[in-house]
C-alpha positions in Angstrom: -7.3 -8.5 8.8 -4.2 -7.4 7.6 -2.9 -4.1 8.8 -1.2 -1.4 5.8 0.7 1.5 7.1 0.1 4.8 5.6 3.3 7.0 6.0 2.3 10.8 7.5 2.8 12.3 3.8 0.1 10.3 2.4 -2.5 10.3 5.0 -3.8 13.4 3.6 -5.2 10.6 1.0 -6.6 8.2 3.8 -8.5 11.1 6.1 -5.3 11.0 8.4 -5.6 7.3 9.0 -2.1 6.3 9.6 -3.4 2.4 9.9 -5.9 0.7 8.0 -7.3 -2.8 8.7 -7.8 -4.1 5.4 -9.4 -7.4 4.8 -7.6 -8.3 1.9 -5.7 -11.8 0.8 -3.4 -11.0 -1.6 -1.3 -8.2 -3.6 -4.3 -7.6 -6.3 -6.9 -7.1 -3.2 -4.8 -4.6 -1.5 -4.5 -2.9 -4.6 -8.7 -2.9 -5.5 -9.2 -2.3 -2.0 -6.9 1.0 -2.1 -8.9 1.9 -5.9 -12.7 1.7 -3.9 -11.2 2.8 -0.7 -8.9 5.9 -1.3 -8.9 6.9 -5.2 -6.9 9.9 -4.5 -4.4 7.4 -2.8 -4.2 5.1 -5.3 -3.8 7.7 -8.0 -0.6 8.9 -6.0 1.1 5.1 -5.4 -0.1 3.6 -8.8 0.1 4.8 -12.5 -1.6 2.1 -15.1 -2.0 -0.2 -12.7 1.7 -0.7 -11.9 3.5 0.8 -8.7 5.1 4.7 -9.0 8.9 4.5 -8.7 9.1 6.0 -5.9 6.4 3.7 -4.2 7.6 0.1 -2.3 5.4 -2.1 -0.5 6.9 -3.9 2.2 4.9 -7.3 3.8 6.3 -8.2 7.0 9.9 -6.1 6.5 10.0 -8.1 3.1 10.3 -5.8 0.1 7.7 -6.9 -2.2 9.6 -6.3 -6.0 6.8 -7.4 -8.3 3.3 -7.1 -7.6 2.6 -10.3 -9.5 3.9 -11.9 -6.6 1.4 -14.9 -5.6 1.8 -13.7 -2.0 -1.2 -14.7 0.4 -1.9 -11.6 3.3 -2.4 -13.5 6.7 -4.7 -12.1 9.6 -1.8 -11.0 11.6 0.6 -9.2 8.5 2.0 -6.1 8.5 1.8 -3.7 5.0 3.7 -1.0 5.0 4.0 2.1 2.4 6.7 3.5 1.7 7.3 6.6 -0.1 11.0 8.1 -1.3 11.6 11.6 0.5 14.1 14.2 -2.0 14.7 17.8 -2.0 17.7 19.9 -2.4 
């Protein structure tokens, strides 16, 4: 199972899980898996199906740009969330 990484300002979303073991393949199953999952998450990282701008999703310190990517999720891979932080 691959492992995504919920950053502390979003695991209000995810019952304070800061790690969930997803068993997921590729980009498109992470993102179903967060929809069934976590629909208060997903409403939060995704609008119309495409990633907020202030949302990146990182594989394996690799910044995943498009989320058409044909990228396959391996047992051992790390997701990661991560969120921009503003303020004045």
């Amino acid at each position: 199972m691959a492992s995504l990484i919920i950053p502390e300002g979003l695991q209000q979303f995810t019952n304070s899980q800061a790690r969930l073991n997803l068993a997921v393949t590729n980009i498109n199953e992470l993102e179903e898996m967060i929809s069934e999952l976590f629909p208060r998450l997903y409403d939060v990282i995704f609008y119309e199906g495409k990633l907020r701008p202030f949302v990146r999703i990182v594989v394996n310190n690799q910044l995943i740009d498009d989320l058409e990517e044909s990228m396959n999720f391996t047992d051992n891979d790390r997701i990661e969330l991560l969120v921009a932080v503003s303020g004045g």
